[in-house]
N, C-alpha and C positions, 0 to 999 in steps of 0.2 A: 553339728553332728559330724561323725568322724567316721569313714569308712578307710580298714587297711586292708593290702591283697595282695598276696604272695606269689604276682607278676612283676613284669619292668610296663613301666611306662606306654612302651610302644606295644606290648604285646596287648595292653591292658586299650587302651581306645582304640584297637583293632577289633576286641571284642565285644568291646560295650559298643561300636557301631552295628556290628552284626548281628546280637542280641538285640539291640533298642530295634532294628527293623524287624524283628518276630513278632517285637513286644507293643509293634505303635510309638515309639518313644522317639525324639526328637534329643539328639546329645548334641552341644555345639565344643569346641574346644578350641581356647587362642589365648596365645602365653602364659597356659597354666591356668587357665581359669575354664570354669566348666559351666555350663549351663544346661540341667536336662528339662524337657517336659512334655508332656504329653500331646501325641500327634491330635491337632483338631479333626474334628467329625471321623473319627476311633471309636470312640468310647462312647456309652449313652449319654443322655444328653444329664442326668444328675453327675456321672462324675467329673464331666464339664463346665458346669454349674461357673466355679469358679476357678479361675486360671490361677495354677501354681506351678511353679518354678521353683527347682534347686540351684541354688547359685554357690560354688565351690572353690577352692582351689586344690589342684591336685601337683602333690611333691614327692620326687621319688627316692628312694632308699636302697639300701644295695642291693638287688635283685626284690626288689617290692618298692611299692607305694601306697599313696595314702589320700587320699579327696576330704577333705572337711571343708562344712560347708553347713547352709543354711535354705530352709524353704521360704521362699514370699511368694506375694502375689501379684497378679499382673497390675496392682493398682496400689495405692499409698495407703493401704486401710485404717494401719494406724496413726497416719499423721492427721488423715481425718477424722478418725475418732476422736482425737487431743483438741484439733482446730472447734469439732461441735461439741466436746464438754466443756472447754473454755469457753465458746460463748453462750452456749446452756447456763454457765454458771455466771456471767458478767450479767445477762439479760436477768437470770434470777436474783441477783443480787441489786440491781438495780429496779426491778419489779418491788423489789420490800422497800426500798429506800422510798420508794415514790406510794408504798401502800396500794398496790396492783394487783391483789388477792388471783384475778383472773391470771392473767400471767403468770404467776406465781405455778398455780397448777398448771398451764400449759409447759410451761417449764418440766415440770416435772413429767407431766407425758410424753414429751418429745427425749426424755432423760431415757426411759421406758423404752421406749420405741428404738433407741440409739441403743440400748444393751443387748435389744431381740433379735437387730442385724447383724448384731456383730458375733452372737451365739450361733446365727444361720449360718455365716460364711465361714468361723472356725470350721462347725459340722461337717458343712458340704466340703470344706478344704482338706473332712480328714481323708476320704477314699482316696484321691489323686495323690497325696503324702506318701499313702503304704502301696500304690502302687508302686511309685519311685524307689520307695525305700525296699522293696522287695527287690527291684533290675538291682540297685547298686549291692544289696547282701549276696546278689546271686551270682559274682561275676570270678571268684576265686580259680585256683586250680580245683579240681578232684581227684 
């Protein structure tokens, strides 16, 4: 994501620290690199749910600048995801080879179960997103 803002630099994280303290928001900033998120026990406790972070870098321009950057989570969601469909499918695949009918659908339940978590924490990740993504639209002149 790319946010641009017709400040300098310094004018610009003077105000996004002042604004993030209305707003609840936690901004960190060191060498250009941005990190915003959400102050704990703020918000209720679903948009809490799951911790998200904006992680950014912010580069300036002749009297403006520009943040792009990306949201994750406080945790490796999708390297987990990879690690349990990899072995969801080695165990499956090895279930057939051996004729494991039982396994086979267990396999497939925990396949299930693994797409339903990962549909909950997109969900609940998207409130915390458009908060963020609301402080960073709002930071401009007027």
């Amino acid at each position: 994501m790319k946010f641009e803002y017709n400040r300098d630099k310094e004018t610009l994280l003077n105000v996004m620290d002042s604004k993030a303290k209305k707003k609840n928001i936690v901004v960190r900033e060191n060498n250009n690199k941005m990190e915003i998120t959400l102050a704990q026990g703020k918000f209720g406790t679903s948009v809490e749910a799951v911790p998200v972070t904006f992680k950014g870098k912010i580069s300036e321009k002749e009297n403006a600048c520009e943040i792009e950057g990306k949201f994750t989570f406080g945790f490796y969601l999708y390297t987990m995801v990879i690690v349990a469909a990899a072995l969801i499918v080695a165990r499956f695949l090895w279930s057939a080879y051996k004729m494991q009918t039982g396994n086979m659908i267990l396999c497939g339940i925990v396949a299930v179960i693994l797409v339903i978590v990962v549909a909950v924490v997109v969900t609940k990740a998207a409130k915390p997103k458009e908060i963020i993504t609301e402080f960073l639209n709002d930071l401009n002149k007027k």
